[in-house]
C-alpha positions as CSV (number, residue, x, y, z in Angstrom):
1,X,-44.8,23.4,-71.8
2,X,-42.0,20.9,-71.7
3,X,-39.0,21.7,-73.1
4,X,-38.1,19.7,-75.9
5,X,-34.5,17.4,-75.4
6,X,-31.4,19.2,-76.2
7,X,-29.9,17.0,-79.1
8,X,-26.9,18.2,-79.1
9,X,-25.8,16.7,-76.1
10,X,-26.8,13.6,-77.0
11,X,-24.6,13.8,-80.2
12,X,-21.7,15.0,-78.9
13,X,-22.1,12.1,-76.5
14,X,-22.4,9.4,-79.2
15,X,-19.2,10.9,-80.7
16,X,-17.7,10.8,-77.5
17,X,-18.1,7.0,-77.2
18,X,-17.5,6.5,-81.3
19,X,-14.2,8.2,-80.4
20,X,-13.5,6.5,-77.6
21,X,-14.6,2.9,-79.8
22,X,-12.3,3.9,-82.5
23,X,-9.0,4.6,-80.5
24,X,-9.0,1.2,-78.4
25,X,-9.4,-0.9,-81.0
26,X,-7.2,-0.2,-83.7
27,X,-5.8,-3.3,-85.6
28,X,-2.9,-3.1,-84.8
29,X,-0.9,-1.4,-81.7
30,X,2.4,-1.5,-83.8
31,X,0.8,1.0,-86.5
32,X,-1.4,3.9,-85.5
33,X,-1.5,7.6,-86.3
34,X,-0.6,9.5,-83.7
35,X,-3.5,11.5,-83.3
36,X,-5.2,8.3,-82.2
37,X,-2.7,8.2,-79.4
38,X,-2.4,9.4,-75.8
39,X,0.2,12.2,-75.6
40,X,3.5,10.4,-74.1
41,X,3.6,12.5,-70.8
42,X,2.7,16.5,-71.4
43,X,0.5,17.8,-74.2
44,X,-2.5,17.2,-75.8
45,X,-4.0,15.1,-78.8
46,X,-7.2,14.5,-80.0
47,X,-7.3,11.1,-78.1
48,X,-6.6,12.7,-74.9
49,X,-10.0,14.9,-75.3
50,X,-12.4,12.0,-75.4
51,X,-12.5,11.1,-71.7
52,X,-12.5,14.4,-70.0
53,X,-15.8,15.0,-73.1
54,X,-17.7,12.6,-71.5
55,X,-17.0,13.8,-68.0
56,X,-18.3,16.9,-69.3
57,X,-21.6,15.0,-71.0
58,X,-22.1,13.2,-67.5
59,X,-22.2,16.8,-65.6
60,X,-24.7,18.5,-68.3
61,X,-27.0,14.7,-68.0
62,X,-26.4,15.4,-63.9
63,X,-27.9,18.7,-64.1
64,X,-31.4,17.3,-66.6
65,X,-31.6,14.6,-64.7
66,X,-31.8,16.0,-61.3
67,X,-33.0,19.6,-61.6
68,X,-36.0,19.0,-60.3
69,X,-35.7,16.2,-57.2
70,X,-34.8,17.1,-53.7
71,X,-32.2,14.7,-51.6
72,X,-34.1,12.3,-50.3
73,X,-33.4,8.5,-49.5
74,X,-34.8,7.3,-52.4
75,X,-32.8,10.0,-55.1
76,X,-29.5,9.0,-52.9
77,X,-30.3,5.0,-53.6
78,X,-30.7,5.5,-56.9
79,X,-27.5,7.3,-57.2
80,X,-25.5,4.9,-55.2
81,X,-27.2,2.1,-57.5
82,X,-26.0,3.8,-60.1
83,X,-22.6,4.4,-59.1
84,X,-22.1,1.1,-57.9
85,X,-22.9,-0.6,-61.2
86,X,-20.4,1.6,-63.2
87,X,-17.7,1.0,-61.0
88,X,-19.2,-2.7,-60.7
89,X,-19.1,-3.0,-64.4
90,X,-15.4,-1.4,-64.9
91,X,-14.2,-4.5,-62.5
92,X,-15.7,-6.7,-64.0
93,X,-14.0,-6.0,-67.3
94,X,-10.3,-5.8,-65.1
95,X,-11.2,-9.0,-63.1
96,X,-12.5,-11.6,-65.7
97,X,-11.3,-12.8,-69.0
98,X,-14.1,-14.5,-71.0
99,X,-13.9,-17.6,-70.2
100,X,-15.6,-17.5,-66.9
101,X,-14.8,-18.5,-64.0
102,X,-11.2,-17.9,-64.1
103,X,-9.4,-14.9,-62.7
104,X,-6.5,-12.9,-63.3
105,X,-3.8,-12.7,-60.8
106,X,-5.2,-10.9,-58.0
107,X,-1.9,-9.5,-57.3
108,X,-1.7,-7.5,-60.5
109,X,-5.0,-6.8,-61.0
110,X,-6.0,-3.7,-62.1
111,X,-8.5,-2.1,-59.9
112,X,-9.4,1.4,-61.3
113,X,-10.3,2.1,-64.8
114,X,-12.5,4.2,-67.4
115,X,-15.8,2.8,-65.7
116,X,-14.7,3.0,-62.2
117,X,-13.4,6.9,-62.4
118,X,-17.1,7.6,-64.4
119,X,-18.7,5.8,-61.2
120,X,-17.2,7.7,-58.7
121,X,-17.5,10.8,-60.2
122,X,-21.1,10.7,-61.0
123,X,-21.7,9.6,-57.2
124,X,-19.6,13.1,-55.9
125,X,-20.9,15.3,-58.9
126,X,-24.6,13.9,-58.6
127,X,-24.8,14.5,-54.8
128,X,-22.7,18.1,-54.7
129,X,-25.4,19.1,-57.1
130,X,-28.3,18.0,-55.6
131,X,-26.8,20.2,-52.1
132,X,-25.4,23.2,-53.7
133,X,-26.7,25.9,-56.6
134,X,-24.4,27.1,-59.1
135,X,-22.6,29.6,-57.4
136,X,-21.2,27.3,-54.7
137,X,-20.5,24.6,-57.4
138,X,-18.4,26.7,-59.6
139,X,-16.7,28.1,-56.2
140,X,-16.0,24.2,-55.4
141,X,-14.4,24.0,-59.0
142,X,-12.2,27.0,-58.9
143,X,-11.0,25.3,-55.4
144,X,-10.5,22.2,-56.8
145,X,-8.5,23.5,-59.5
146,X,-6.2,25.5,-57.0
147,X,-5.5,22.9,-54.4
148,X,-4.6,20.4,-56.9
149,X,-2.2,22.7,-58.3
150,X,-0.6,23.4,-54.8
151,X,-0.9,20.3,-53.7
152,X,1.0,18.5,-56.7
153,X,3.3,21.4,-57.2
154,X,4.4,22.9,-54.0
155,X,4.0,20.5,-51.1
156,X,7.1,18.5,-50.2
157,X,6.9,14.9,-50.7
158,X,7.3,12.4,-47.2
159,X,11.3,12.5,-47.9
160,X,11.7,16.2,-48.1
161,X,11.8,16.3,-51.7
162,X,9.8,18.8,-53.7
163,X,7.3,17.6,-56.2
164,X,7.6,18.4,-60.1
165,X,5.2,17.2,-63.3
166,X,7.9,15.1,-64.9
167,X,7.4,11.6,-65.0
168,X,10.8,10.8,-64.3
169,X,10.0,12.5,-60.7
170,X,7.3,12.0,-58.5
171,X,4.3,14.3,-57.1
172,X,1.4,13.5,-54.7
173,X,-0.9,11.5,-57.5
174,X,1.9,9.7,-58.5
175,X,3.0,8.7,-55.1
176,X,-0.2,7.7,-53.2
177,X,-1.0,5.8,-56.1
178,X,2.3,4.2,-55.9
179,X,2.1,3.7,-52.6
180,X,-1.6,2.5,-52.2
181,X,-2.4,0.9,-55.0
182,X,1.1,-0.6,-55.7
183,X,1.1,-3.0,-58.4
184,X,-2.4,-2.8,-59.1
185,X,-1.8,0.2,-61.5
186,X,-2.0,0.3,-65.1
187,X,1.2,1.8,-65.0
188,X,3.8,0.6,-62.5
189,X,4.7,4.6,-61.5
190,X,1.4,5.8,-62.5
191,X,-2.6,5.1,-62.7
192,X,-4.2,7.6,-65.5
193,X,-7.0,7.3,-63.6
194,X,-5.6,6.8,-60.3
195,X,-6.8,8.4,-56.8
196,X,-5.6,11.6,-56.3
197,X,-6.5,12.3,-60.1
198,X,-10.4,11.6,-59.8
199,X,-10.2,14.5,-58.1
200,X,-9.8,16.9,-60.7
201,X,-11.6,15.1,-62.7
202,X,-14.6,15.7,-60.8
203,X,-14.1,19.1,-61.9
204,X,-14.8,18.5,-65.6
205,X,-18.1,16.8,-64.5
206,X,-19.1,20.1,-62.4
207,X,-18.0,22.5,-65.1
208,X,-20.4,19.9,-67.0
209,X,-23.3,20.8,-65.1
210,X,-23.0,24.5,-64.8
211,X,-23.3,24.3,-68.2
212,X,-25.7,22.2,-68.8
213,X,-27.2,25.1,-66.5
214,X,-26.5,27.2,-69.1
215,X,-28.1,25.3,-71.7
216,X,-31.2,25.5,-70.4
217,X,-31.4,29.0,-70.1
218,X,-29.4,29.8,-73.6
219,X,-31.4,31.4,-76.4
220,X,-28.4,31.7,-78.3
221,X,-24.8,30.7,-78.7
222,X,-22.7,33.7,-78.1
223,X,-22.5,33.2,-74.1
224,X,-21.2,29.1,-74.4
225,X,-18.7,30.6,-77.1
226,X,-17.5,33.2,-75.1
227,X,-17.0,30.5,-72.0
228,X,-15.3,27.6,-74.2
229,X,-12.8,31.0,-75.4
230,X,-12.4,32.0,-71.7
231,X,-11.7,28.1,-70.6
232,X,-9.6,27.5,-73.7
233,X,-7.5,31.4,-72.9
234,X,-7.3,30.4,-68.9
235,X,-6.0,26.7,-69.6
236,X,-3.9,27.4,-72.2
237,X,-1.7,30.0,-69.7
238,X,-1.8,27.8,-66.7
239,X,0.0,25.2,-69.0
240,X,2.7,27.3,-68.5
241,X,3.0,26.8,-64.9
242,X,1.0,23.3,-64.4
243,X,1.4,21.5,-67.9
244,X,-1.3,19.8,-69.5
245,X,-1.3,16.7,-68.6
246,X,-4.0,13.7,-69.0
247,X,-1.9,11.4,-66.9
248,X,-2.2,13.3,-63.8
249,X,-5.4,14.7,-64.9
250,X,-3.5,18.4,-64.3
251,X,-5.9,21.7,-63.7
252,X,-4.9,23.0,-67.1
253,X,-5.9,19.7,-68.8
254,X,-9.4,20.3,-66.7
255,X,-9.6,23.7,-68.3
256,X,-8.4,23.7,-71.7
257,X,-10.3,20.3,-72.2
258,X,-13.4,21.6,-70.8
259,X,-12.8,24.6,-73.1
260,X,-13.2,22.5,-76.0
261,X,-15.9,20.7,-75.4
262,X,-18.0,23.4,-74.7
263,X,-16.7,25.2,-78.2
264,X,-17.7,21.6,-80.1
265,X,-21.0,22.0,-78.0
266,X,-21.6,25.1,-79.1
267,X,-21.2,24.3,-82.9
268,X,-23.3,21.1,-82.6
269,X,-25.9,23.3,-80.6
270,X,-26.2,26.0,-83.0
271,X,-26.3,23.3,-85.8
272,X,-29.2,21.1,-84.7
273,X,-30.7,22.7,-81.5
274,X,-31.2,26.8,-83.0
275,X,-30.8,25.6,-87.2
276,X,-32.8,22.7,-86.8
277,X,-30.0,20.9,-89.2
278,X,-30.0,17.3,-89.7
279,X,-26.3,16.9,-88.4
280,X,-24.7,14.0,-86.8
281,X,-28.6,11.9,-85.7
282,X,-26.5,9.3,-86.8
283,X,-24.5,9.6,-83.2
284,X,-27.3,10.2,-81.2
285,X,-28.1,6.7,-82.0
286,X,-25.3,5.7,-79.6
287,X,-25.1,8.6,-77.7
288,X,-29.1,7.5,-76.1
289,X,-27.3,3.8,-74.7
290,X,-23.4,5.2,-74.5
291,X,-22.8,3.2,-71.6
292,X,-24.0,-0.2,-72.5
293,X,-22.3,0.2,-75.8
294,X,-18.8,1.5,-74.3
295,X,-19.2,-1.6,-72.3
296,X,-20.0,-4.1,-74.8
297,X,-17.0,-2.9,-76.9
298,X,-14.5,-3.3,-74.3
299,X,-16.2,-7.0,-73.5
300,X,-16.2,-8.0,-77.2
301,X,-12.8,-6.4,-77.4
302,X,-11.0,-7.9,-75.2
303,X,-12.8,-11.4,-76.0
304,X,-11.6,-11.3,-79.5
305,X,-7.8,-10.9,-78.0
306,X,-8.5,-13.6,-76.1
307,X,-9.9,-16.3,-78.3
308,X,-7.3,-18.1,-79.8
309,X,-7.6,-19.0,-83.2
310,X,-5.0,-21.7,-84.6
311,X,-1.8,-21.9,-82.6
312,X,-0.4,-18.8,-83.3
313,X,-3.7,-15.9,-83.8
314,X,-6.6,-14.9,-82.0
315,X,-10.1,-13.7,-83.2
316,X,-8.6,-10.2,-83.5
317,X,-5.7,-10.3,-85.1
318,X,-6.8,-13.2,-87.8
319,X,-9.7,-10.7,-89.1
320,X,-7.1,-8.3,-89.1
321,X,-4.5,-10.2,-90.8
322,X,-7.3,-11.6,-93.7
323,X,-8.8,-9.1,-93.8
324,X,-7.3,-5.7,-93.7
325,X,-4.0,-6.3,-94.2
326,X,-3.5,-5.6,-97.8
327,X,-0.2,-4.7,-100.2
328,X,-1.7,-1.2,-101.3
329,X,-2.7,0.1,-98.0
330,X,0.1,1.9,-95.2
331,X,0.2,-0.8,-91.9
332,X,-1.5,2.8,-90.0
333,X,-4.1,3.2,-92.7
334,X,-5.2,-0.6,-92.3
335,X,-5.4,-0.4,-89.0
336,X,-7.4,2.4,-89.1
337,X,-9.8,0.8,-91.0
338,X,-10.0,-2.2,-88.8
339,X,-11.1,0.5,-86.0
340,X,-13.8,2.0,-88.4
341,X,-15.3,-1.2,-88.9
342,X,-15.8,-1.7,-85.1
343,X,-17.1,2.0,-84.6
344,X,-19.8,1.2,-87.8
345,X,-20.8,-1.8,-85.9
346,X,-21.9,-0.2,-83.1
347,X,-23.1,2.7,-84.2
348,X,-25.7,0.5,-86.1
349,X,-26.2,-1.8,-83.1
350,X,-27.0,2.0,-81.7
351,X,-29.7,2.5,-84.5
352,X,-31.5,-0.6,-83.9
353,X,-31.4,-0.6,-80.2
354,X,-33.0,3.0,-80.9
355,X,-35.3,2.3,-83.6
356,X,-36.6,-0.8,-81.1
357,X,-37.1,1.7,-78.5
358,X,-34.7,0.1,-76.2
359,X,-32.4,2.6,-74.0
360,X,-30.6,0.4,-71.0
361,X,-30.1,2.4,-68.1
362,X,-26.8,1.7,-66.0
């Protein structure tokens, strides 16, 4: 018998991207609550959650995907294909503005990004899986964990200095970034999904599939409650030492992230997967073509910035001026509002691409 598809992963997914929708495209920069924003340096806010979640969501689609092929020539195309057109796609959005052909400035452009990291990371998780069982992938992720950790925090930099976490300093991400990728950062000192820091991050994807390992063996909740508690306990107390940090993409971030995405799992899994409650379909709609729609938001996005409209506006900010800008609504509250008009549009651009039985694969 085949068993049925866990729906819970494909909810949490579509929230993933829903979240991810909502927080880039606010109406307005100048007003947003600051949940819906990146912690400054150290910490954690809801915001910071959503990209390490769907790190998590591509390890647990690694381990379905792939748990029953052998590496051959053909699985390792097909990853590379893969790979290639996420990263492809993620340039694409960096390199051209709407109004093909023109370019930005090559000498500014940014070349990693959301897409890029998810690219690259798929291609190392996808093919460490396909080699390894879960023991060795879990010893892999411990390692990772650790040597970041020395590596950032103990080992001198090329002048002799030692490394901290502070911004206002430097450690190893910061500084091969710097000194690699040099203006083509998002940041001019830092890349929040730079080089070193993919690293890491391939950690969340592995912790991903060791659980998704566990999902398919789980006949109840208590053991992916117990995991998201140890995650959440271990994370939490290495903050201490290694702060959480997004930026860098710090070991503690890994784990205390990873810890809550396995806790919302669990909930979600309990909910639809063991209750058989009708909770959150509504996400799975985008959760079944996350990547397309991630994409097309970004595209749309950054078209509507820049279309001008009159001599002063562009697309965005004219619907947002007419629109939502009103006397008895806060600037933050408007803009949120804005931002919950883009995530209902593609959450029912989700529906009908799923009620039309169309799932694009990239």
């Amino acid at each position: 018998m085949v068993k049925k598809r866990i729906e819970s992963v494909d909810i949490l997914r579509g929230i993933t991207i829903c979240a991810m929708i909502l927080v880039n495209t606010p109406g307005t920069w100048s007003a947003v609550y600051p949940p819906l924003l990146h912690a400054k340096w150290h910490g954690l806010t809801p915001t910071d959650l959503i990209f390490p979640f769907f790190l998590f969501i591509v390890g647990i689609s690694i381990y379905f995907a792939y748990k029953h092929k052998t590496p051959t020539k053909n699985v390792y195309k097909k990853i590379a294909i893969r790979s290639f057109k996420l990263i492809g796609l993620g340039l694409f959005l960096n390199i051209f503005i709407p109004y093909f052909p023109f370019f930005k400035d090559f000498e500014t452009l940014r070349f990693l990004g959301v897409l890029q990291r998810i690219g690259i990371v798929f291609f190392v998780s996808a093919i460490l899986y396909l080699h390894f069982n879960w023991r060795v992938l879990a010893g892999i992720t411990v390692a990772i964990l650790i040597i970041y950790w020395f590596l950032l925090g103990f080992i001198p930099l090329p002048d002799g200095t030692l490394p901290t976490f502070n911004r206002a300093a430097n450690n190893w991400a910061m500084y091969l970034d710097a000194n690699v990728l040099g203006k083509h950062m998002w940041q001019p000192d830092y890349d929040p999904e730079g080089l070193i820091s993919s690293i890491p991050s391939i950690a969340s994807c592995l912790i991903g599939i060791l659980i998704g390992t566990l999902l398919d063996q789980l006949k109840n909740v208590q053991p992916l409650l117990l995991i998201s508690l140890a995650f959440l306990i271990l994370g939490y107390t290495l903050n201490f030492w290694f702060p959480i940090n997004k930026a860098i993409w710090s070991s503690s971030f890994v784990l205390v992230t990873s810890g809550w995405a396995s806790l919302i799992l669990a909930i979600i899994y309990y909910l639809v997967d063991i209750k058989s409650i009708k909770f959150g379909r509504i996400f799975k709609y985008v959760g079944m073509n996350a990547i397309t729609i991630y994409f097309l938001s970004s595209f749309i996005s950054k078209t509507f910035y820049l279309t001008s409209v009159g001599e002063t506006e562009n697309i965005h900010s004219f619907l947002f001026q007419n629109i939502y800008v009103q006397s008895f609504f806060s600037a933050e509250f408007s803009s949120l509002l804005y931002a919950i008009t883009v995530v209902a549009f593609y959450v029912l651009l989700g529906y009908i691409l799923f009620k039309k039985k169309i799932f694009i694969k990239v």
